[in-house]
N, C-alpha and C positions, 0 to 999 in steps of 0.2 A: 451557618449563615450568621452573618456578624449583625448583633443588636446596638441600639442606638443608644444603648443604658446601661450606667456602671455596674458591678457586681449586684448590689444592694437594690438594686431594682431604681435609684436615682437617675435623673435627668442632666446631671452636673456631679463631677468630682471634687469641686472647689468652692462649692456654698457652705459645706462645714467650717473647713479654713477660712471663708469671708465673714462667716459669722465669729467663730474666734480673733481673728483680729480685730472685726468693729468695736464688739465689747475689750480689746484690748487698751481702745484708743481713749485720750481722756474722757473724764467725764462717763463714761460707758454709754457711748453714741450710741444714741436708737436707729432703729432701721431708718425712718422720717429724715434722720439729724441727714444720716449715711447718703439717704436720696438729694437731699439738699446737696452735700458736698459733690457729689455727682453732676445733677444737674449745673451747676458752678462749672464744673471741668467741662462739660460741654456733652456729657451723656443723662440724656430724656427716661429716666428710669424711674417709677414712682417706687412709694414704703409699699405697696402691698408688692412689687415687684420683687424688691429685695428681699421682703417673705417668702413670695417663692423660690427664687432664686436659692438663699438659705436652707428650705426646709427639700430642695431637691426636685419641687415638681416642676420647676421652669429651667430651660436649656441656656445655656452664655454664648454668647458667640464671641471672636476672636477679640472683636472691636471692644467689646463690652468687659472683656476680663483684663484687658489692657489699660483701661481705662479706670478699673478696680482696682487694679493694683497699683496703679499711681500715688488715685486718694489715700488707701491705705498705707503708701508708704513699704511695700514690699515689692519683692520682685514676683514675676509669672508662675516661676517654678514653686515659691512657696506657696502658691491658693493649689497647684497642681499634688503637688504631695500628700 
């Protein structure tokens, strides 16, 4: 029966990578900074979000990692890797 969860028992395979890039980005963007820039592009996502989001316990959907990858300045395949 196929699970809804990566190896590691995570929710998301791309919150590690989204958290490596955030702090990649000047200044070493807080999660807060991250949700602003978000919210700006036109995704409703607060900082305790992107906490989860990051630490694995909250799911992404299609819309939402599209839109992450923008802010961040990379492509899809790199939060997927």
């Amino acid at each position: 029966m196929y699970k809804n969860k990566a190896p590691d028992g995570r929710n998301n395979i791309s919150g590690i990578r989204i958290k490596q890039f955030r702090e990649q980005l000047p200044e070493n963007t807080s999660q807060k900074q991250l949700s602003d820039m978000l919210q700006v592009a036109g995704l409703d996502v607060d900082k305790n979000a992107i906490q989860r989001i990051e630490s694995g316990n909250r799911f992404i959907t299609d819309i939402e990692l599209k839109v992450i990858a923008k802010v961040l300045g990379v492509s899809y395949q790199d939060l997927l890797d």
